[in-house]
N, CA, C and O atoms as a Maestro MAE file, in Angstrom:
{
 s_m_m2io_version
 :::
 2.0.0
}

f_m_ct {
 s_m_title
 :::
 protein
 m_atom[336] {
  # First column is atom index #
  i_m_mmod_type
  r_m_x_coord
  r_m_y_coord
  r_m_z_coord
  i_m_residue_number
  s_m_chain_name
  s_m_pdb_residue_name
  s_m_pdb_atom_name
  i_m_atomic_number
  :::
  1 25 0.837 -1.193 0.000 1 A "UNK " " N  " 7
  2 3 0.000 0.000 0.000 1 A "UNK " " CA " 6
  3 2 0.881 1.255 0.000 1 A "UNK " " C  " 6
  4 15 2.110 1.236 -0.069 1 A "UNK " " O  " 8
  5 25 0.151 2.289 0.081 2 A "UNK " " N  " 7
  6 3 0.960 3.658 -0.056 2 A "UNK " " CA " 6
  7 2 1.419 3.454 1.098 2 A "UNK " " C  " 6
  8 15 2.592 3.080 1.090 2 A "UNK " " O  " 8
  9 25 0.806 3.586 2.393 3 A "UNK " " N  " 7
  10 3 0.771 3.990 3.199 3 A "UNK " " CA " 6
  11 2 2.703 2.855 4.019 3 A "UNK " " C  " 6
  12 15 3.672 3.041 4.755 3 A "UNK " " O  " 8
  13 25 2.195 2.011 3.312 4 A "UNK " " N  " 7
  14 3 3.239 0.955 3.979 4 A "UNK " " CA " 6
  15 2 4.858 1.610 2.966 4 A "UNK " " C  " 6
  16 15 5.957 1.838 3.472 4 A "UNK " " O  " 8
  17 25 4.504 1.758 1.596 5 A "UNK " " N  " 7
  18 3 5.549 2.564 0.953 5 A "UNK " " CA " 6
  19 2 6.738 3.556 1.576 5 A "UNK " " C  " 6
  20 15 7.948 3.513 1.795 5 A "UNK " " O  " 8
  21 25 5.591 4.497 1.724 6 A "UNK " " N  " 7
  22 3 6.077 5.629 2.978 6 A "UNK " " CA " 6
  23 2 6.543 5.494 3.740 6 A "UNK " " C  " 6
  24 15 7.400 6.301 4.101 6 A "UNK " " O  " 8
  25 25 6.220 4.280 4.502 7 A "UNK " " N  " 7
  26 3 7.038 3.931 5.901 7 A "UNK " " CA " 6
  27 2 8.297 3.286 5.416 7 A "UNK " " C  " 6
  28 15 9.225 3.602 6.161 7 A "UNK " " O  " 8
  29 25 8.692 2.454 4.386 8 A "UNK " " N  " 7
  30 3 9.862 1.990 4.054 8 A "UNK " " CA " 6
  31 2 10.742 3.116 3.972 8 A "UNK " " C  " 6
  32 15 11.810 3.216 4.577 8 A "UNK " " O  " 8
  33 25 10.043 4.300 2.880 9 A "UNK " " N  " 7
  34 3 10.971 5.526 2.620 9 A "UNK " " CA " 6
  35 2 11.451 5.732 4.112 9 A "UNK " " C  " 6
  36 15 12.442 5.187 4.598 9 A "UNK " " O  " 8
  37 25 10.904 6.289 4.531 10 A "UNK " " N  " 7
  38 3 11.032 7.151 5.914 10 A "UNK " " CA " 6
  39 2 11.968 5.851 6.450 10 A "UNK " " C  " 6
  40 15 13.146 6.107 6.202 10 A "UNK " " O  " 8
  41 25 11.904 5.300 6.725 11 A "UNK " " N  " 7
  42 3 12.754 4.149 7.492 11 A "UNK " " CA " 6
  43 2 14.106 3.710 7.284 11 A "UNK " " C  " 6
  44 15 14.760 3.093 8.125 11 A "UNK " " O  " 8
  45 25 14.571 4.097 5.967 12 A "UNK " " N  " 7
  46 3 15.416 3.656 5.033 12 A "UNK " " CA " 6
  47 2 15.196 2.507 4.312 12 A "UNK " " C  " 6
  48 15 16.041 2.251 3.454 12 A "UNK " " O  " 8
  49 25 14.178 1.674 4.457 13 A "UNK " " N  " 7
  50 3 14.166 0.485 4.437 13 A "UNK " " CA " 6
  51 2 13.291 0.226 2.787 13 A "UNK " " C  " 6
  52 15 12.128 -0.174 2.724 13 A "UNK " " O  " 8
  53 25 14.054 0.517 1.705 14 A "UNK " " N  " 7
  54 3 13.420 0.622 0.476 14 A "UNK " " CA " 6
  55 2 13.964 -0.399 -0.652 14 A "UNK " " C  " 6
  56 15 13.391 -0.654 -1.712 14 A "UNK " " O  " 8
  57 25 15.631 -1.119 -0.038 15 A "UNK " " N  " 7
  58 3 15.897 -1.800 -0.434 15 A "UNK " " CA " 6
  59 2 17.061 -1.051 -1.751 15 A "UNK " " C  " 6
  60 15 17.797 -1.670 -2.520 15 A "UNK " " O  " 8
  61 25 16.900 0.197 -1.649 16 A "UNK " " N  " 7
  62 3 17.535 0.968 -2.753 16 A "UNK " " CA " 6
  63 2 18.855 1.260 -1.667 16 A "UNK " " C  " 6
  64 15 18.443 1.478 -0.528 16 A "UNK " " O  " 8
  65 25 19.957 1.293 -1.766 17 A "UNK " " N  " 7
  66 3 21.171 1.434 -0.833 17 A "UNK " " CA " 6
  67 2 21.603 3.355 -0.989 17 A "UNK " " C  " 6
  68 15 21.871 4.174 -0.111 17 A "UNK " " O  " 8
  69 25 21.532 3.455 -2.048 18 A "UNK " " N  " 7
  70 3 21.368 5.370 -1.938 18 A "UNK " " CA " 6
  71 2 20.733 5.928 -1.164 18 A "UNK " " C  " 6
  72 15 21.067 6.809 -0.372 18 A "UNK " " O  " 8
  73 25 19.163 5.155 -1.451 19 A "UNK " " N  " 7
  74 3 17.991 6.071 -0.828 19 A "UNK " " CA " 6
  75 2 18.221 5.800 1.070 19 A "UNK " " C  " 6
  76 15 18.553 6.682 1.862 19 A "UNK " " O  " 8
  77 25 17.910 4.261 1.429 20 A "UNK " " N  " 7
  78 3 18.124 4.113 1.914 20 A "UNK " " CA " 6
  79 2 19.259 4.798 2.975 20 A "UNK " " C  " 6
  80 15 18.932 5.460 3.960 20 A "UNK " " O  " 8
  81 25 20.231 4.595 2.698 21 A "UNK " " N  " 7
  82 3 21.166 5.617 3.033 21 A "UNK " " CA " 6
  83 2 21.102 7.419 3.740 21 A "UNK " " C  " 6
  84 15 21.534 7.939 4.769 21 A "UNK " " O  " 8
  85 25 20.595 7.740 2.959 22 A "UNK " " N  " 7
  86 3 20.158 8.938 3.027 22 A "UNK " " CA " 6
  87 2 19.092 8.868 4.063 22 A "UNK " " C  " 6
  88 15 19.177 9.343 5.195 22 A "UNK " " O  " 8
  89 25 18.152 8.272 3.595 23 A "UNK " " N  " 7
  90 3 16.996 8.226 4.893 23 A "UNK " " CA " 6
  91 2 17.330 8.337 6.173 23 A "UNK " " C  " 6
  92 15 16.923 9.272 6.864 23 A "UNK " " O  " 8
  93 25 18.192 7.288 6.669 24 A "UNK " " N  " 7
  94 3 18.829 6.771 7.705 24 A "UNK " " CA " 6
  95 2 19.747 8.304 8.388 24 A "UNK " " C  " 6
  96 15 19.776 8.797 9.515 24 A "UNK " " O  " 8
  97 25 20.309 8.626 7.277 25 A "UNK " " N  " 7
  98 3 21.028 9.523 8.413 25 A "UNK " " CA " 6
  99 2 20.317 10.949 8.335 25 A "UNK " " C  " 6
  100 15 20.836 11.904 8.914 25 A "UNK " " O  " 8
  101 25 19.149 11.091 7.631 26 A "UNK " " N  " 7
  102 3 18.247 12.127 7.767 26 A "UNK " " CA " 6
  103 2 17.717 11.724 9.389 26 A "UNK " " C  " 6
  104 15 17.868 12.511 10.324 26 A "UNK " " O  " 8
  105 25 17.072 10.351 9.540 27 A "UNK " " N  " 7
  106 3 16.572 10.197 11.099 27 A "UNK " " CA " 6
  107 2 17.521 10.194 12.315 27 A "UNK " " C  " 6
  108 15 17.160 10.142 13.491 27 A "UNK " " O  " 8
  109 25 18.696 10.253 11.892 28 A "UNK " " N  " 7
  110 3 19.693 9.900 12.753 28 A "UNK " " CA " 6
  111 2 20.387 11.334 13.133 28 A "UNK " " C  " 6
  112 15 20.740 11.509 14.300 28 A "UNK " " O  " 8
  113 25 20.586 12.363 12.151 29 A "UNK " " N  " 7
  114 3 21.021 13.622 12.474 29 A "UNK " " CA " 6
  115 2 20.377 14.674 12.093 29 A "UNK " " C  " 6
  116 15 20.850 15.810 12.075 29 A "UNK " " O  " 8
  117 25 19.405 14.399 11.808 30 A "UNK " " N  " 7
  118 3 18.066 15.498 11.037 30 A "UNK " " CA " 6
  119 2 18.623 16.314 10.255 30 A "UNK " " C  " 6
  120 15 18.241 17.482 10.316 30 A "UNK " " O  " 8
  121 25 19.737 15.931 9.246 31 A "UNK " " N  " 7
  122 3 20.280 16.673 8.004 31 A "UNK " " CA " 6
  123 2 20.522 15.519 6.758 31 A "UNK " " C  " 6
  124 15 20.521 14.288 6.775 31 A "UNK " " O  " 8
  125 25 20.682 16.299 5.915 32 A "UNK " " N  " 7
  126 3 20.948 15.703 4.933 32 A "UNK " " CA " 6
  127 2 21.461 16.171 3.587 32 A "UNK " " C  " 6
  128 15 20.883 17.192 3.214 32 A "UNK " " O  " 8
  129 25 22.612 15.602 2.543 33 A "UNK " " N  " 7
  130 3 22.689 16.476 1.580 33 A "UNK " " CA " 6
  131 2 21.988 17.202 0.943 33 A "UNK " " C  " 6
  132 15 20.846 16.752 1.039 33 A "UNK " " O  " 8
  133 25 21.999 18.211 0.245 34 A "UNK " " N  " 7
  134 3 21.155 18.746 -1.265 34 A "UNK " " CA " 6
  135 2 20.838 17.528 -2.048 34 A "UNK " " C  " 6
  136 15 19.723 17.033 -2.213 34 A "UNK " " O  " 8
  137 25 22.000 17.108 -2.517 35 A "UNK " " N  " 7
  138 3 22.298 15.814 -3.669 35 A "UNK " " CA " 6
  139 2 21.258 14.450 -3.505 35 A "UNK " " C  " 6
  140 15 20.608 13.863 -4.370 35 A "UNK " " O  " 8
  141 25 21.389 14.176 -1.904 36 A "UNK " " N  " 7
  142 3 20.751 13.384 -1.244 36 A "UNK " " CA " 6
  143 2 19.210 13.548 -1.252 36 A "UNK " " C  " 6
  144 15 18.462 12.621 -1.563 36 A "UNK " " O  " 8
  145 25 18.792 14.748 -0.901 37 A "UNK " " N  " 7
  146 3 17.510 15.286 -0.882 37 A "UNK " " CA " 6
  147 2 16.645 14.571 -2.034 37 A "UNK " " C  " 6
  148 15 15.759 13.716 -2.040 37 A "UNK " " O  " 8
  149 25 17.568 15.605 -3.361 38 A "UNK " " N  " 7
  150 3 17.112 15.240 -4.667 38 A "UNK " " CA " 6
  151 2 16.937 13.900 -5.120 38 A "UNK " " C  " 6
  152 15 16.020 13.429 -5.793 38 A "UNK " " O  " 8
  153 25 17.797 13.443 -4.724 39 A "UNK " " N  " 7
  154 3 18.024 11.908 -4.552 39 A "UNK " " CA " 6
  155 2 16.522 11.007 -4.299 39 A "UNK " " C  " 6
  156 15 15.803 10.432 -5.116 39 A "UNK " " O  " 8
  157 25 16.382 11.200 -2.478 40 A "UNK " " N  " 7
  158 3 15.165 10.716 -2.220 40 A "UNK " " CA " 6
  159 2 14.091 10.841 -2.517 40 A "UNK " " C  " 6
  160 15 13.187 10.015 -2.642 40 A "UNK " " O  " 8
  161 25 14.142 12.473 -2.722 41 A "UNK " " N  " 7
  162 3 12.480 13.363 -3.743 41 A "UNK " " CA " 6
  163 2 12.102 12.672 -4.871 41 A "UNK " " C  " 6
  164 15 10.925 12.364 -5.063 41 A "UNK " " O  " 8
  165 25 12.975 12.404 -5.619 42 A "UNK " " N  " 7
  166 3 12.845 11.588 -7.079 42 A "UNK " " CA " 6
  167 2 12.331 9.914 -6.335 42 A "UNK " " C  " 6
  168 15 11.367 9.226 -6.672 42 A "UNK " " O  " 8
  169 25 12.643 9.829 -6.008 43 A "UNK " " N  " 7
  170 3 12.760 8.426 -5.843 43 A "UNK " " CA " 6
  171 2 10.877 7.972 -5.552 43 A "UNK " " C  " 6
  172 15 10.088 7.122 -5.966 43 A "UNK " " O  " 8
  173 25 10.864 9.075 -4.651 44 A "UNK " " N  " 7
  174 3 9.285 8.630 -4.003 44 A "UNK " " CA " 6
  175 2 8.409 9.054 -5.190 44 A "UNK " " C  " 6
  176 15 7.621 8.338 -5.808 44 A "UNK " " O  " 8
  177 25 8.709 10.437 -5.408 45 A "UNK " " N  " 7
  178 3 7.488 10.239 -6.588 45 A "UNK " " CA " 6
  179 2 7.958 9.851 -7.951 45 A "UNK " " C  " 6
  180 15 7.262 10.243 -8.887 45 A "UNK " " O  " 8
  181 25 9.131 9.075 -8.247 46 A "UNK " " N  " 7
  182 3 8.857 8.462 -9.536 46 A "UNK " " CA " 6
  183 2 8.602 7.326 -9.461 46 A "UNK " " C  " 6
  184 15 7.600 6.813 -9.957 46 A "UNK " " O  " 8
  185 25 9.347 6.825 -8.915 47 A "UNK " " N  " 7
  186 3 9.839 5.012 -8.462 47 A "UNK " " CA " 6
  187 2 8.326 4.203 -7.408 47 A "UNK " " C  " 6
  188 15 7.486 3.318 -7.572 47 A "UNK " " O  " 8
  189 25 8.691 5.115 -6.434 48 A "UNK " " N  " 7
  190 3 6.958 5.045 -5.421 48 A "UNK " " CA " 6
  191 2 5.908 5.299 -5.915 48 A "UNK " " C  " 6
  192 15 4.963 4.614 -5.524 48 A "UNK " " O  " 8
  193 25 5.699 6.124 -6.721 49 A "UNK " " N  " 7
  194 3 4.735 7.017 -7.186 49 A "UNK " " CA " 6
  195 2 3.633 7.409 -6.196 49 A "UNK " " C  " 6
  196 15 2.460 7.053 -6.080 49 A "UNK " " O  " 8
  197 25 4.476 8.334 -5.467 50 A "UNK " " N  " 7
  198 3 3.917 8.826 -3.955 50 A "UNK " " CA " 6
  199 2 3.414 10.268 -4.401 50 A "UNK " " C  " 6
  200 15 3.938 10.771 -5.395 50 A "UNK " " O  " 8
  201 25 2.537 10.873 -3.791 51 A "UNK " " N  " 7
  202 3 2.212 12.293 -3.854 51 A "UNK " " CA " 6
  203 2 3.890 12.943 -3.084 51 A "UNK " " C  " 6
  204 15 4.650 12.564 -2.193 51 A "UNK " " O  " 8
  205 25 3.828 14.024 -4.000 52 A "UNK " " N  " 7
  206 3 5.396 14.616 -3.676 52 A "UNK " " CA " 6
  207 2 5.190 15.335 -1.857 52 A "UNK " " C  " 6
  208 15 5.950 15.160 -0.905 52 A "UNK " " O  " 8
  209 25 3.997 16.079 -1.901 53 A "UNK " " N  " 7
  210 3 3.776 16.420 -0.577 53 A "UNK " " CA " 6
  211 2 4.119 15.909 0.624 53 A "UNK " " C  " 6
  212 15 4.559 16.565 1.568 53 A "UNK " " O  " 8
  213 25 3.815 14.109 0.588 54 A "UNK " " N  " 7
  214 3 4.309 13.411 1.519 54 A "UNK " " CA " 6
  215 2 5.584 13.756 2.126 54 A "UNK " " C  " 6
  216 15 5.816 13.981 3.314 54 A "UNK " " O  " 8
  217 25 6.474 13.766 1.008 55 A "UNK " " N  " 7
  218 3 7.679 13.918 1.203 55 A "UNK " " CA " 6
  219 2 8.074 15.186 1.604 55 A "UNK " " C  " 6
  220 15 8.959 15.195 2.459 55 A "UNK " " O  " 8
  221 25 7.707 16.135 1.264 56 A "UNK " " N  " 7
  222 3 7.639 17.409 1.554 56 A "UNK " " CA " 6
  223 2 7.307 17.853 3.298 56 A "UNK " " C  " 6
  224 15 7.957 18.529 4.095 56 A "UNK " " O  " 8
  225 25 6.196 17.234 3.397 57 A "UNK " " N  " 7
  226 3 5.632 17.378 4.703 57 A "UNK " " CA " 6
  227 2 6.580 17.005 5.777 57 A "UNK " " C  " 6
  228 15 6.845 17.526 6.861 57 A "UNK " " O  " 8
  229 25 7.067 15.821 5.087 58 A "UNK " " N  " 7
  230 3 7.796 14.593 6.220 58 A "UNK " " CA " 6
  231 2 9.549 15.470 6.440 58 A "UNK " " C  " 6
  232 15 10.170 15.442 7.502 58 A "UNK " " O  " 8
  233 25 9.871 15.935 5.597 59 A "UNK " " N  " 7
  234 3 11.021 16.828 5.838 59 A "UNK " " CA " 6
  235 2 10.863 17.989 6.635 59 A "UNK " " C  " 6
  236 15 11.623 18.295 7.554 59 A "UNK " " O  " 8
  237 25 9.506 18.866 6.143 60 A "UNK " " N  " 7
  238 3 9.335 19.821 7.386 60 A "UNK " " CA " 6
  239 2 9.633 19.734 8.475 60 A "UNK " " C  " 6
  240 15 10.212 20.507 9.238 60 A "UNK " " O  " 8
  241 25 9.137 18.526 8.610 61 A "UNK " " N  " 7
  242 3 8.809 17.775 10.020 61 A "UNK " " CA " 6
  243 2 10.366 17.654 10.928 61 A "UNK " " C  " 6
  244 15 10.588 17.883 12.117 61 A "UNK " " O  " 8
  245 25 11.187 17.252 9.949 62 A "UNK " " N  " 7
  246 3 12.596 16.257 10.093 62 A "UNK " " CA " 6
  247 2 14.061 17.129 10.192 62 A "UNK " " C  " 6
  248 15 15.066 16.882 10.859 62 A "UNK " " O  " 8
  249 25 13.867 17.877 9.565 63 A "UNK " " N  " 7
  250 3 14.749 18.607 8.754 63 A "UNK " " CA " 6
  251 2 15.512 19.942 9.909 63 A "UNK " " C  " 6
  252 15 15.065 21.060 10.166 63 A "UNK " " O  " 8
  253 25 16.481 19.426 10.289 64 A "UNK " " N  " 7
  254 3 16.971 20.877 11.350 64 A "UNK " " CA " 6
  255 2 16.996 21.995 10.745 64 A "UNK " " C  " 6
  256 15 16.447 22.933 11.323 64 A "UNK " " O  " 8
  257 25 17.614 22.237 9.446 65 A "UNK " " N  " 7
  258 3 17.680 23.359 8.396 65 A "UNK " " CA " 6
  259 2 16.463 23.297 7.708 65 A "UNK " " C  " 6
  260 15 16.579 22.998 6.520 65 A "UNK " " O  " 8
  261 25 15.558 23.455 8.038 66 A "UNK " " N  " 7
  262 3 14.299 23.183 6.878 66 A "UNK " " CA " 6
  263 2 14.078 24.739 6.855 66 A "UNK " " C  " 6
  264 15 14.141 25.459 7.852 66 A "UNK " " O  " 8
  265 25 13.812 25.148 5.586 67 A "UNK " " N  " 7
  266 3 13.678 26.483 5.107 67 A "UNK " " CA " 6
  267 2 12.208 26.160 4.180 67 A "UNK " " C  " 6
  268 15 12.238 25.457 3.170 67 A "UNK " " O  " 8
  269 25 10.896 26.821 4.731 68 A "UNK " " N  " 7
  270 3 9.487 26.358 3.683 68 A "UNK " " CA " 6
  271 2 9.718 26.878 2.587 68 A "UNK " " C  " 6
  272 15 9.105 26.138 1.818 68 A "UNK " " O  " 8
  273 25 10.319 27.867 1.822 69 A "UNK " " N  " 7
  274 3 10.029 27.890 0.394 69 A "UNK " " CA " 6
  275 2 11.748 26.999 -0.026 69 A "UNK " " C  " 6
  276 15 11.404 26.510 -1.102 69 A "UNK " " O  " 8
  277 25 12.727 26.699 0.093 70 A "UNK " " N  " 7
  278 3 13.688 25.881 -0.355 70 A "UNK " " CA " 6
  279 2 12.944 24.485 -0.276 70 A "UNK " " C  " 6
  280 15 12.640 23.998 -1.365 70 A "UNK " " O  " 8
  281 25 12.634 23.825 0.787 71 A "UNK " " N  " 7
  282 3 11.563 22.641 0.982 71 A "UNK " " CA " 6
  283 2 10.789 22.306 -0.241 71 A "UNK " " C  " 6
  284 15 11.071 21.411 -1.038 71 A "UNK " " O  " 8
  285 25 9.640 23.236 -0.310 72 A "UNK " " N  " 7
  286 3 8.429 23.202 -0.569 72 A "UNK " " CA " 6
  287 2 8.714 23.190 -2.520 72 A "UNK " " C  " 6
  288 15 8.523 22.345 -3.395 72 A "UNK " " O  " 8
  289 25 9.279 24.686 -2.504 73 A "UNK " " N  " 7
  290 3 10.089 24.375 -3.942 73 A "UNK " " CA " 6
  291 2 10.705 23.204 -4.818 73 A "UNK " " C  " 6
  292 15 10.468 22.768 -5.944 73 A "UNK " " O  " 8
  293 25 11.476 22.931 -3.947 74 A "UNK " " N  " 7
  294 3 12.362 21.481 -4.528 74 A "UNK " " CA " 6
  295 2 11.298 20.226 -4.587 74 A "UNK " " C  " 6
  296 15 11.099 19.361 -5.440 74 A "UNK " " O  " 8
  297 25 11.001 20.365 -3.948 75 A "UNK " " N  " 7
  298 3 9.831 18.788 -4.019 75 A "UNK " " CA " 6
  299 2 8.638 19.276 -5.149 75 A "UNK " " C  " 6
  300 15 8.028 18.501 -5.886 75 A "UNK " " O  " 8
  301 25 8.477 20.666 -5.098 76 A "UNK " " N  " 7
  302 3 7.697 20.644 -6.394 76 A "UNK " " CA " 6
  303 2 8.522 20.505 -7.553 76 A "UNK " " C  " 6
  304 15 7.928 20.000 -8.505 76 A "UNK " " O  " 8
  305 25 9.696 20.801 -7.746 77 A "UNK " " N  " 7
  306 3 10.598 20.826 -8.523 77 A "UNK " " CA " 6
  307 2 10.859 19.243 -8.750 77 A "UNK " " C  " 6
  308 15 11.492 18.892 -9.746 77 A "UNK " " O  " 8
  309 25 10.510 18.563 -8.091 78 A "UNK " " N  " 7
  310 3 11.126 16.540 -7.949 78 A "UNK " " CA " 6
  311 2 9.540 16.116 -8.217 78 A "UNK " " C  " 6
  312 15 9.499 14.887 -8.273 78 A "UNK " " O  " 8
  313 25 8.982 16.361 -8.295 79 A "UNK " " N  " 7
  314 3 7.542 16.081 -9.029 79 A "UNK " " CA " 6
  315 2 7.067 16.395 -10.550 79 A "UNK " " C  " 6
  316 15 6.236 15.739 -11.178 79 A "UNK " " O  " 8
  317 25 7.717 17.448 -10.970 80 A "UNK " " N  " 7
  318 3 7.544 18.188 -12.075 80 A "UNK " " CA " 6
  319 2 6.042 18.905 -12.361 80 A "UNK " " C  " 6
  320 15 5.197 18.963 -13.255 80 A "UNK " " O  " 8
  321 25 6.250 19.340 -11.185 81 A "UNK " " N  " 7
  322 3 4.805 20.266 -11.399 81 A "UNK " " CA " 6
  323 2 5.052 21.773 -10.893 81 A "UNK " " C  " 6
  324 15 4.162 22.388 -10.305 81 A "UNK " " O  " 8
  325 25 6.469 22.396 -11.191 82 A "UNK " " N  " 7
  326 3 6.915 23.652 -11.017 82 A "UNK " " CA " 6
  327 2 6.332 24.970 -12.412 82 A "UNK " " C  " 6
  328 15 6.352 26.199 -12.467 82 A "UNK " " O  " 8
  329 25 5.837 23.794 -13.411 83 A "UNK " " N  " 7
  330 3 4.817 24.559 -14.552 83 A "UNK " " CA " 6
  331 2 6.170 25.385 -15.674 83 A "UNK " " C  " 6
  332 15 6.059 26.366 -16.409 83 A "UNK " " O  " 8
  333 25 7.418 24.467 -15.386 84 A "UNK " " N  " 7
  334 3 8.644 25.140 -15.936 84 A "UNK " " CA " 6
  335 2 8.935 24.183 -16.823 84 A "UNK " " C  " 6
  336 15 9.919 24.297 -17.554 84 A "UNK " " O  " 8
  :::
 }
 m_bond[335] {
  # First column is bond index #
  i_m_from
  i_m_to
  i_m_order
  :::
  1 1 2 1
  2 2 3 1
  3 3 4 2
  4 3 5 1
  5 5 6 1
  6 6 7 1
  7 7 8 2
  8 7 9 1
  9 9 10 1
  10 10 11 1
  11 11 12 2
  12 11 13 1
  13 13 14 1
  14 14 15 1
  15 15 16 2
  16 15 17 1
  17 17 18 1
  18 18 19 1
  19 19 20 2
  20 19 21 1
  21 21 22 1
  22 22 23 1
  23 23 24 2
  24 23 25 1
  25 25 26 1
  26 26 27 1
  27 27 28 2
  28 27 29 1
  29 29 30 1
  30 30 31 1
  31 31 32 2
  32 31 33 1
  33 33 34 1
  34 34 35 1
  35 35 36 2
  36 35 37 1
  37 37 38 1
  38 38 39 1
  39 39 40 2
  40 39 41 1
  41 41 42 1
  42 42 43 1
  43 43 44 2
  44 43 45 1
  45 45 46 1
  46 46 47 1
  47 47 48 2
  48 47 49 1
  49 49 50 1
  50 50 51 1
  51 51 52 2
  52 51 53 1
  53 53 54 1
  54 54 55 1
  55 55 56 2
  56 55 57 1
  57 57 58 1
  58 58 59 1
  59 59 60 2
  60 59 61 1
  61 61 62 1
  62 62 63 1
  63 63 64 2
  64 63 65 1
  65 65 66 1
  66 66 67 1
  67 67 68 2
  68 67 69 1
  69 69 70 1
  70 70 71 1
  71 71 72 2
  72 71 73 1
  73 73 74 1
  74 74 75 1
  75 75 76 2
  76 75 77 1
  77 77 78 1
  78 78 79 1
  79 79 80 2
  80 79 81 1
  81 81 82 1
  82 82 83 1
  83 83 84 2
  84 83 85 1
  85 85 86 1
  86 86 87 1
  87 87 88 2
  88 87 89 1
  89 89 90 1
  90 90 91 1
  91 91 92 2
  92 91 93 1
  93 93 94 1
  94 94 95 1
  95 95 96 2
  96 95 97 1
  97 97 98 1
  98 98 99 1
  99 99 100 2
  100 99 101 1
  101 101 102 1
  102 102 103 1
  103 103 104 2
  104 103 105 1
  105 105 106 1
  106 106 107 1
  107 107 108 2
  108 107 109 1
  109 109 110 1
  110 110 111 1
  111 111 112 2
  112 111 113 1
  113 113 114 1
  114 114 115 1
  115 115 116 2
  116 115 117 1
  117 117 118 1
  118 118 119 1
  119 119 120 2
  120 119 121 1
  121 121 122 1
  122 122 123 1
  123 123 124 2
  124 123 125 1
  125 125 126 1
  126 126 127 1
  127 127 128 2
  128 127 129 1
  129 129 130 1
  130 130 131 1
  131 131 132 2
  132 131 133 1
  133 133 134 1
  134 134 135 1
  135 135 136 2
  136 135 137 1
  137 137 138 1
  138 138 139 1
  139 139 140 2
  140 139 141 1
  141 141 142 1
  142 142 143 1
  143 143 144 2
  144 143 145 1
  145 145 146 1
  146 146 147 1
  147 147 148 2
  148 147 149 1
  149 149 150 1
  150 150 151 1
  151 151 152 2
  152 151 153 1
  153 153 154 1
  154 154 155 1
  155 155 156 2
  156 155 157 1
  157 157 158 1
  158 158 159 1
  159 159 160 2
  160 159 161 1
  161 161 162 1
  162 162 163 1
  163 163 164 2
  164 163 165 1
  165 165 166 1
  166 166 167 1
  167 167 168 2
  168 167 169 1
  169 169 170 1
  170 170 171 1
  171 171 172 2
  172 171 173 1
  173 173 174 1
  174 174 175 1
  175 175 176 2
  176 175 177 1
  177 177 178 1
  178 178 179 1
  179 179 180 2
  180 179 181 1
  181 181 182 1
  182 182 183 1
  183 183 184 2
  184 183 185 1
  185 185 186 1
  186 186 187 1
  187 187 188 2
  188 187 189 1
  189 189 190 1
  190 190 191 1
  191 191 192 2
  192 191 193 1
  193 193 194 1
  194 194 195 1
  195 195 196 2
  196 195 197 1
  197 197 198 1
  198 198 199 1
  199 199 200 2
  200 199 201 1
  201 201 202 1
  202 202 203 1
  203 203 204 2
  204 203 205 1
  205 205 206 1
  206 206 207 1
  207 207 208 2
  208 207 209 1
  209 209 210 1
  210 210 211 1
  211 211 212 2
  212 211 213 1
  213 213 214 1
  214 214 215 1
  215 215 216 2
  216 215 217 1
  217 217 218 1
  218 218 219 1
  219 219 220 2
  220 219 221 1
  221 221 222 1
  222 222 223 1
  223 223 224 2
  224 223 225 1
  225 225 226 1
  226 226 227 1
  227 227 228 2
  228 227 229 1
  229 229 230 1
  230 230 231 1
  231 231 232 2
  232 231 233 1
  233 233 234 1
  234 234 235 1
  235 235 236 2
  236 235 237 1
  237 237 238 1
  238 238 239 1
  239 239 240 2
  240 239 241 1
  241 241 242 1
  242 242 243 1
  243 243 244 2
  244 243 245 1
  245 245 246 1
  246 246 247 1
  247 247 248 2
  248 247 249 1
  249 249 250 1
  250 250 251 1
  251 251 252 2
  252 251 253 1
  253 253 254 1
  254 254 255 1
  255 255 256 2
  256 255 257 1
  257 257 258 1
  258 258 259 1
  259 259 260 2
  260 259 261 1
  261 261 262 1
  262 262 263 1
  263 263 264 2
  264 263 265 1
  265 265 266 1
  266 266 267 1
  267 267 268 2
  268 267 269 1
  269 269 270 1
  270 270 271 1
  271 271 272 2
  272 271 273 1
  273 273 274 1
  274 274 275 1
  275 275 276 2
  276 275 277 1
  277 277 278 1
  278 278 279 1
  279 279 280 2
  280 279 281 1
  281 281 282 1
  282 282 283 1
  283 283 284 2
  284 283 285 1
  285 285 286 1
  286 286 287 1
  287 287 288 2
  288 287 289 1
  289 289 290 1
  290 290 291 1
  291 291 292 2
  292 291 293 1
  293 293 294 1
  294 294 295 1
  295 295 296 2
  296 295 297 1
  297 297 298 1
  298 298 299 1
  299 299 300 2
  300 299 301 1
  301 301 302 1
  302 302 303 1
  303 303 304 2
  304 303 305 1
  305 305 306 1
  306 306 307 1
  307 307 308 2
  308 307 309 1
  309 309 310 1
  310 310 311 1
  311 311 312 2
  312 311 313 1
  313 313 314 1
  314 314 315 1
  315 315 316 2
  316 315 317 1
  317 317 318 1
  318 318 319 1
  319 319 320 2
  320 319 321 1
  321 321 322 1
  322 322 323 1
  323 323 324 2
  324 323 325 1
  325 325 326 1
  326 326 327 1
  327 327 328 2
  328 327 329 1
  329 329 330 1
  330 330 331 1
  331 331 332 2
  332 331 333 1
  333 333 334 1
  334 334 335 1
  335 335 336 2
  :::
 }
}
């Protein structure tokens, strides 16, 4: 289900060793690369085919540096619905 999807993302547990990766030390130090970001953003809504928001939301949430329009931007930007 979606819902179980999401929880792999968030968990690291996706079976993808990049994503994964990244996840993990997003929960572990509440940062994470740029590169990485982009990384995971793509991943959920292409690969998952998750609403990008999820992901969006879930970083708000996570994110020590979370800035709402850098956030909010980029994940619209990893969805392709920036209308660019």
């Amino acid at each position: 289900t979606n819902k179980e999807a999401f929880g792999r993302w968030v968990s690291g547990n996706t079976g993808h060793p990049l994503v994964d990766a990244n996840m993990r030390e997003l929960a572990l130090t509440g940062f994470m690369s740029n590169r990485g970001r982009q990384n995971v953003a793509s991943f959920l809504v292409h690969n998952l085919g998750l609403d990008w928001r999820l992901g969006a939301a879930y970083f708000e949430e996570i994110l020590l540096d979370h800035d709402v329009s850098a956030n909010w931007g980029n994940w619209n930007a990893a969805a392709g619905v920036n209308g660019g």
